[in-house]
C-alpha distance (Angstrom), angle and dihedral (degrees) to the residues before:
residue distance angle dihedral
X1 . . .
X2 3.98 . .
X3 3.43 95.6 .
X4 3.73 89.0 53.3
X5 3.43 88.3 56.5
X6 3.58 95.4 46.0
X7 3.77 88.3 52.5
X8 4.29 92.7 59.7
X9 3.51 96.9 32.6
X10 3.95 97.4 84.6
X11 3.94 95.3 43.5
X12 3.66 91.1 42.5
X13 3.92 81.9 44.6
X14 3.77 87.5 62.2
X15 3.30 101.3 45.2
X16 3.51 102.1 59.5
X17 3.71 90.9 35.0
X18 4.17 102.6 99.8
X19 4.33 81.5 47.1
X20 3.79 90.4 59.6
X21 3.78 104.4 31.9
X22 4.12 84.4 53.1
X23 3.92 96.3 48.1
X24 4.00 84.4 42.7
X25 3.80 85.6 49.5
X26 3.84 95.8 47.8
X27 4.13 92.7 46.4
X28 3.55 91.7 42.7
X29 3.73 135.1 -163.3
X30 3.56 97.3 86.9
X31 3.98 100.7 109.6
X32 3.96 88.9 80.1
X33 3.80 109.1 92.5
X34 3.69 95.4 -2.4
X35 3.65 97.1 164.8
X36 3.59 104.0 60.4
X37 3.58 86.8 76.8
X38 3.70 84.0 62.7
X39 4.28 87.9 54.6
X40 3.78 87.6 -96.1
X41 4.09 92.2 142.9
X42 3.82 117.7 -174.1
X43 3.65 108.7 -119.7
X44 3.50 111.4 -83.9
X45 3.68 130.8 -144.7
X46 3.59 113.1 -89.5
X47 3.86 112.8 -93.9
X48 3.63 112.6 -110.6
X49 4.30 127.9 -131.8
X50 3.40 109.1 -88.4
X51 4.10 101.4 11.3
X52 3.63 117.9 115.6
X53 3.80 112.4 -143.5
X54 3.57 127.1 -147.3
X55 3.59 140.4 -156.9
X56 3.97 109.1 -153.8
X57 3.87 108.4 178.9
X58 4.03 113.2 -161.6
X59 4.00 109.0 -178.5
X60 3.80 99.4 -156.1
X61 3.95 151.7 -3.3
X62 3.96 97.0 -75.4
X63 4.09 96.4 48.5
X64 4.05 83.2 39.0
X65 4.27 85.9 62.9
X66 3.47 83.4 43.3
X67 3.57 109.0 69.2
X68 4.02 94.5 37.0
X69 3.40 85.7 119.1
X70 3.76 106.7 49.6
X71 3.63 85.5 40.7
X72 4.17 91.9 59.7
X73 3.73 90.5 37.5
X74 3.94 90.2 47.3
X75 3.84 95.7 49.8
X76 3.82 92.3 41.7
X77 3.96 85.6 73.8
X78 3.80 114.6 78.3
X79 4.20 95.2 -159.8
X80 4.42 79.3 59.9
X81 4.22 128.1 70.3
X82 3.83 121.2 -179.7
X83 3.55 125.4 -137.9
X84 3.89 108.4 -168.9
X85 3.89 129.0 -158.1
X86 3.71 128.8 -177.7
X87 3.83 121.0 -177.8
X88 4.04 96.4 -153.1
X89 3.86 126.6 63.0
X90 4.04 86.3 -130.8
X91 3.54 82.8 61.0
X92 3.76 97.4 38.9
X93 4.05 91.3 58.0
X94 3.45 98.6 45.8
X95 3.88 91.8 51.9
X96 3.74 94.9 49.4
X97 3.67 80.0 51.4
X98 3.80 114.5 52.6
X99 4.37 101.4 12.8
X100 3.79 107.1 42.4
X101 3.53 85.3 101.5
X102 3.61 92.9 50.8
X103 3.48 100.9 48.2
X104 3.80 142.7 60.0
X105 4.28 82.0 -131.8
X106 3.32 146.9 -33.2
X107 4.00 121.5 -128.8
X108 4.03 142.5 156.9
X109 3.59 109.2 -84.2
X110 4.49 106.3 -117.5
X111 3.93 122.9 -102.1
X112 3.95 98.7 -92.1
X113 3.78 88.2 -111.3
X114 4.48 116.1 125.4
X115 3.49 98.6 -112.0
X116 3.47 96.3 39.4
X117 3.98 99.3 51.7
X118 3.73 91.3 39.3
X119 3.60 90.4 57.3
X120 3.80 86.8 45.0
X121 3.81 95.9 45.1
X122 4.31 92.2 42.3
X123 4.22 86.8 61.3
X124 3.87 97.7 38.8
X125 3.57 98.2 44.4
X126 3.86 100.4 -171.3
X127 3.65 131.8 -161.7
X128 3.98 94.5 -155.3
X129 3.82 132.7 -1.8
X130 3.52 123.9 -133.6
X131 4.14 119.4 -157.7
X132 3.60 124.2 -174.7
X133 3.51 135.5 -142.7
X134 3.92 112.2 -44.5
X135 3.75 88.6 0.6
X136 3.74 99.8 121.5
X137 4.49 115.8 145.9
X138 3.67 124.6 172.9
X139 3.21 101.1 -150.2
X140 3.95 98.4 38.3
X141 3.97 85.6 56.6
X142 3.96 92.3 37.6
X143 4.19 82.6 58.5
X144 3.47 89.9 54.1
X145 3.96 97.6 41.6
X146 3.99 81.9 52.0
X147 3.84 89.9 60.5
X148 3.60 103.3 32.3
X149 3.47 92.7 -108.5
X150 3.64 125.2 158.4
X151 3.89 121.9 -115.7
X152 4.06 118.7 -175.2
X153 3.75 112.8 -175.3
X154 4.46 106.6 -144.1
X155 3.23 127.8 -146.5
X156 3.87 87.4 -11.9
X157 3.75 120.5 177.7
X158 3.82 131.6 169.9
X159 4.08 111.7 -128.8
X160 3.83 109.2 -137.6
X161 3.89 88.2 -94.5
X162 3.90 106.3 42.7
X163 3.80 80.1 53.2
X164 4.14 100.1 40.4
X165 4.35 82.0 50.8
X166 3.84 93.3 44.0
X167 3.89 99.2 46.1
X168 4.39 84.1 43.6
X169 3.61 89.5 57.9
X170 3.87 102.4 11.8
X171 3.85 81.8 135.8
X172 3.62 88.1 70.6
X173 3.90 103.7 29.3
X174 3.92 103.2 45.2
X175 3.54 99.9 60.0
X176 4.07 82.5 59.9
X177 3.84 104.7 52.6
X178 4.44 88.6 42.0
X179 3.79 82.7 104.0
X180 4.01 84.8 71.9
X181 4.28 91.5 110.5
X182 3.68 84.7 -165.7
X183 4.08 139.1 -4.1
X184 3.72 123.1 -148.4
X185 3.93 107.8 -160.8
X186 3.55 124.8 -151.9
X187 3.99 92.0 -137.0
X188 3.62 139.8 -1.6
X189 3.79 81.4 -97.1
X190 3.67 94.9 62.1
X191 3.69 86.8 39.3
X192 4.54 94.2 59.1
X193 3.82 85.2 39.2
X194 4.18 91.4 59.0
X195 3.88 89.4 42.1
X196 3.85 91.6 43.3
X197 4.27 86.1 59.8
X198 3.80 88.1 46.6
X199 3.45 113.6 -95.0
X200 3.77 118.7 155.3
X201 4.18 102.3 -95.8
X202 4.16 89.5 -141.0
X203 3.62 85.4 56.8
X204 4.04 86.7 62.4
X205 3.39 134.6 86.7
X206 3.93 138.5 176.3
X207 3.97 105.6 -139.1
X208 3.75 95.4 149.6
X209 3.97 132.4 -126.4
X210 4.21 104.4 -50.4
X211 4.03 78.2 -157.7
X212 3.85 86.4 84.7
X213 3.79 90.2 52.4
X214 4.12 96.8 54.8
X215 3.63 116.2 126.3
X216 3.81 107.3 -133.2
X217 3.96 112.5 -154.9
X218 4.39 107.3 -124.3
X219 3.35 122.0 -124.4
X220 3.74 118.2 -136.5
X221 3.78 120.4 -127.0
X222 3.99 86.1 -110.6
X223 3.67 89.2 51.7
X224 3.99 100.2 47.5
X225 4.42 77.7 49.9
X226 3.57 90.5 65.8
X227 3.68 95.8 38.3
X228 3.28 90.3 58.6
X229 3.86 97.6 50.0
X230 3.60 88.6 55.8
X231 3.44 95.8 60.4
X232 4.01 92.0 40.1
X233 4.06 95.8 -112.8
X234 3.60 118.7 132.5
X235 3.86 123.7 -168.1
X236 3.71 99.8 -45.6
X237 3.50 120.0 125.0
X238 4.62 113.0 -102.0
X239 3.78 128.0 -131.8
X240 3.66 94.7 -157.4
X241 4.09 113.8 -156.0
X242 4.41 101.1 -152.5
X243 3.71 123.0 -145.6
X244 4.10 88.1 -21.2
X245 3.60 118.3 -158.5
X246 3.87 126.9 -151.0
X247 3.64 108.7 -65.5
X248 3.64 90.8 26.5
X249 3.82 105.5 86.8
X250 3.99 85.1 48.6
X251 3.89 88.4 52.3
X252 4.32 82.0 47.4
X253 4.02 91.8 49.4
X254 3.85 99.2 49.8
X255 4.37 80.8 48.5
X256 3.70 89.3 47.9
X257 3.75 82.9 47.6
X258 3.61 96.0 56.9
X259 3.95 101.8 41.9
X260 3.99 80.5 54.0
X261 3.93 92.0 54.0
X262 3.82 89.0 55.2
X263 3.71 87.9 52.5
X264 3.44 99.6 -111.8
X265 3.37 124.2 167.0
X266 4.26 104.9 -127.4
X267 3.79 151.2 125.6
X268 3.43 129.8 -144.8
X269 4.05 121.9 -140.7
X270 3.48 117.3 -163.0
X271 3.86 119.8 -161.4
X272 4.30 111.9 -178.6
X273 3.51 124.0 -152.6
X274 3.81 90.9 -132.0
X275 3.66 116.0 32.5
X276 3.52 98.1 -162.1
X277 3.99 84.8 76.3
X278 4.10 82.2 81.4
X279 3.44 94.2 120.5
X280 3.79 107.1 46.4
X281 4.52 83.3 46.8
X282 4.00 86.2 47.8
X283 4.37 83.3 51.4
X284 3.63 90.1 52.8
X285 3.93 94.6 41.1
X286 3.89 94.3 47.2
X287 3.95 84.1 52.3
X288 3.54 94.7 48.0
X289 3.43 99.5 66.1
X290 4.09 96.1 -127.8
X291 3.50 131.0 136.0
X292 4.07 102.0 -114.4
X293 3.40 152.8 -172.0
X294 3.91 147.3 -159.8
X295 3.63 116.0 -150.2
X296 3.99 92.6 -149.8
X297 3.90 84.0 60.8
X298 3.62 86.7 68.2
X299 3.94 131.5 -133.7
X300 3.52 109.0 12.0
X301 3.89 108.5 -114.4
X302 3.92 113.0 -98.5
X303 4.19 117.6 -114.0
X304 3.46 93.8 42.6
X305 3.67 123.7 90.8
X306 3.67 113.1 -143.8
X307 3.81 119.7 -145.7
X308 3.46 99.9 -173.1
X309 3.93 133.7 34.0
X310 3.91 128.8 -159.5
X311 3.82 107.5 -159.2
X312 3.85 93.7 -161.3
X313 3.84 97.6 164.3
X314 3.65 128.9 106.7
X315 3.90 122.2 -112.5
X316 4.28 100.2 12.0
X317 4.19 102.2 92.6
X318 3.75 92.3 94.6
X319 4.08 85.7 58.4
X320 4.02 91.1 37.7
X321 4.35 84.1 46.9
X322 3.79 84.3 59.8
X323 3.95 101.8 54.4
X324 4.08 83.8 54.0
X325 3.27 135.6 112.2
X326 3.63 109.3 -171.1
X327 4.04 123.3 -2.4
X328 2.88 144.0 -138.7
X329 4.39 124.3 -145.7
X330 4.03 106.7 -145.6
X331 3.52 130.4 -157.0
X332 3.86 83.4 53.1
X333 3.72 111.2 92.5
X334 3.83 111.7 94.3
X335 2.88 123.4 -74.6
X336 3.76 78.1 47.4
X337 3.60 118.7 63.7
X338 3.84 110.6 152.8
X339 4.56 93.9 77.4
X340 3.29 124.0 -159.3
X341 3.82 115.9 -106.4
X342 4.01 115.1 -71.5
X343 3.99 90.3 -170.6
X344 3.60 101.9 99.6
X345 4.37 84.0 47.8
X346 3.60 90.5 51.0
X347 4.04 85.0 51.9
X348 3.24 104.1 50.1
X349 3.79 88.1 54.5
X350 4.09 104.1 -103.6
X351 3.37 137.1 142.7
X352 3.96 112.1 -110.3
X353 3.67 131.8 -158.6
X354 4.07 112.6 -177.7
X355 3.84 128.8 171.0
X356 4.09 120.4 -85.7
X357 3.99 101.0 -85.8
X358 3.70 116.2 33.0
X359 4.00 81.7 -178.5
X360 3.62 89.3 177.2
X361 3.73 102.0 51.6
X362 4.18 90.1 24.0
X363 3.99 92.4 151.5
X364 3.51 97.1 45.3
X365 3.45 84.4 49.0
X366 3.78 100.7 47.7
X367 3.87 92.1 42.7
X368 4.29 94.5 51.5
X369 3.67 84.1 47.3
X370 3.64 93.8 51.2
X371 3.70 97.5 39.0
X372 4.37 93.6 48.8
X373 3.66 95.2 -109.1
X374 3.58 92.8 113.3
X375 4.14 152.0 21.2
X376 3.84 123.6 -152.9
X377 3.42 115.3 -155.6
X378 3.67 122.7 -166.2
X379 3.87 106.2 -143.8
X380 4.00 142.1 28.5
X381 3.56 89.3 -103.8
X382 3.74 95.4 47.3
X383 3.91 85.8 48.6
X384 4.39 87.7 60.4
X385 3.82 93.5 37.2
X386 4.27 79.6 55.0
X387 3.45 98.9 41.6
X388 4.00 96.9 48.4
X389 3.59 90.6 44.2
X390 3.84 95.5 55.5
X391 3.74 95.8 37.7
X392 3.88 83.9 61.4
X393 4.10 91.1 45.7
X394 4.38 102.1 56.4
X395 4.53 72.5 167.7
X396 3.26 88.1 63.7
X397 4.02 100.0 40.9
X398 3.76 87.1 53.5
X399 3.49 88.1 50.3
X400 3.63 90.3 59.7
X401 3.45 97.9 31.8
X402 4.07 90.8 60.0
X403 4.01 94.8 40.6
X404 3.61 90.7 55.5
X405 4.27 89.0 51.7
X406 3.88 85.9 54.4
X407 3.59 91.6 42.9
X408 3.45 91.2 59.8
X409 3.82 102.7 45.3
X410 3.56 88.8 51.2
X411 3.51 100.2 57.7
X412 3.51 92.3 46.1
X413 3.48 130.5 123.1
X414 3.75 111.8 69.0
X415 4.29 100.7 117.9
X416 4.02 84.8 67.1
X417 3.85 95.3 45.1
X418 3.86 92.2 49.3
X419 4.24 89.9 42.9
X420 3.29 79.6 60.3
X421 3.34 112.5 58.5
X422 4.33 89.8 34.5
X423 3.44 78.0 55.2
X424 3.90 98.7 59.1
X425 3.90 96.9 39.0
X426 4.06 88.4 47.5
X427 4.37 84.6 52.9
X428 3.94 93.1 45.8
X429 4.24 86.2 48.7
């Protein structure tokens, strides 16, 4: 089956080539290092007797603040050395910038293409291979099979379509990803979904989402001051709109509209999942009417008020989470359905509203639901009717605000459960 896939990776390669190289063009920062993704590896230090090496690949920002804490835990052992990939440039910067210290280097993970990951795999030379989350390439896990290295999928989960394709053609697809040595679900969900495509059941294991165990860094009152100033708020209480989707900051506006009609005193903050959408949010803005702001512009300039924020910079939503009062979960108003995660919301103690599905974080959904640290609501109008309802009820934001705390420390746990079992395949290396 991998040499099938071998076969249709180049010409599907090609075909989605001008997609990619535009999006990479519009987000920028991806000319740097270019050919790694094409296996080209800087030289790496020479591995040293008796030190394990790993290769941890992280695809993006949000699963790159995810595995702070295996990464600190990881480094703090001197038989252990961490190579880190990263497949986006978002993800790229922010690596360079919080885990250089933690890590023998930091590169752009190869095009899962033969030659490419061979070349990749003959410079890095690792003794086990960590994946995270959706991270799951044939060929990357066919290298390791090759060599008898050992490849433990983290916090892995299967979205509603990765696991609707793979149980369609799980004839096809399992006999790729058998090189998994071991998979550590999020949730017994994820867990039936991976043994409904075939995997072997003893090869899964329910260590739960190491999202929920993230340390987020405090800001002091003096701190959230300034932030504030930057982005021209004063005091006034924020509706924050997270990782918005298109559609979504319109849905936002005509809310902001309506808190503003009942004279209430608020500003809206509006944080995209992809920045490079600056221009079609600046459209809507200009037509708006709304004094606004873009937080790659820098410091907002002083004497005018600004009524709405854009916080279009990579790395800075779990500060702009904490100056929020209520907020809102993007990429979860229909048409959306997939949402962007809610868990670091939920743990800095806010009230959440998301769309109906969630499909791709569907526990974490059901279970803040369940437990009163958040509302789905299923349209843009049923977002405002939400949001001016709770903005009148600061009861029933606490409410939220304090369920979604317990929430949290309940569910805790998962960073020592996956240590654990990284642990035990690094000791049987």
């Amino acid at each position: 089956m991998i040499w099938l896939y071998r076969f249709l990776f180049p010409p599907a390669m090609l075909l989605a080539a001008p997609y990619y190289l535009l999006r990479m063009r519009r987000r920028g920062g991806y000319q740097d290092n270019f050919a790694q993704r094409f296996g080209a590896i800087p030289v790496l230090p020479a591995k040293r007797a008796g030190v394990r090496r790993v290769w941890l690949q992280a695809v993006s920002v949000g699963e790159m603040l995810a595995i702070a804490p295996l990464l600190e835990a990881l480094s703090a052992d001197p038989a252990v050395e961490v190579y880190l990939t990263t497949t986006t440039s978002t993800g790229y910067a922010l690596a360079r910038e919080r885990y250089s210290a933690l890590t023998v280097a930091i590169g752009y993970f190869p095009l899962d293409w033969w030659l490419f990951s061979r070349r990749a795999w003959q410079r890095i030379v690792p003794d086990l291979v960590i994946l995270t989350e959706g991270e799951r390439w044939p060929e990357h896990i066919r290298q390791a099979e090759t060599r008898r290295i050992p490849v433990l999928a983290v916090n892995a989960r299967l979205s509603d379509r990765s696991f609707r394709r793979m149980h369609k053609l799980r004839a096809l697809t399992t006999p790729l990803f058998r090189g998994i040595t071991q998979v550590l679900a999020c949730s017994e969900h994820d867990a039936e979904r991976f043994r409904a495509i075939g995997l072997a059941p003893g090869g899964i294991t329910v260590t739960g989402n190491i999202k929920l165990d993230v340390t987020i860094p405090l800001l002091g009152d003096g701190e959230k001051t300034a932030l504030r100033r930057e982005l021209g708020f004063g005091d006034e209480p924020v509706l924050l709109g997270s990782s918005t989707w298109p559609g979504e900051e319109a849905a936002l506006l005509e809310v902001f509209k309506a808190l503003r009609a009942e004279g209430r005193v608020v500003r809206l903050l509006i944080v995209p999942r992809h920045a490079e959408r600056r221009a079609e949010i600046e459209a809507l803005l200009q037509a708006s009417g709304f004094n606004y702001h873009f937080r790659s512009r820098g410091p907002a300039p002083h004497g005018v008020p600004v009524e709405v924020a854009v916080g279009d910079t990579t790395g800075e939503l779990r500060k702009f989470t904490q100056l929020a009062e209520l907020v809102f979960v993007g990429k979860s108003l229909p048409p959306h359905h997939e949402g962007q995660t809610p868990v670091e919301a939920a743990a800095l103690g806010k009230p959440v509203l998301f769309g109906p599905e969630l499909s791709n974080f569907r526990v974490i959904a059901r279970d803040m639901r369940a437990a009163g640290a958040a509302r789905s609501v299923a349209s843009a109008d049923e977002l405002r009717a939400s949001v001016l309802a709770l903005w009148s009820d600061a009861p029933a934001r606490a409410a939220m605000a304090q369920a979604a705390q317990v929430w949290r420390v309940a569910n805790q746990g998962a960073v020592g459960r996956t240590l654990a079992e990284i642990r035990t395949t690094l000791a049987a290396v």
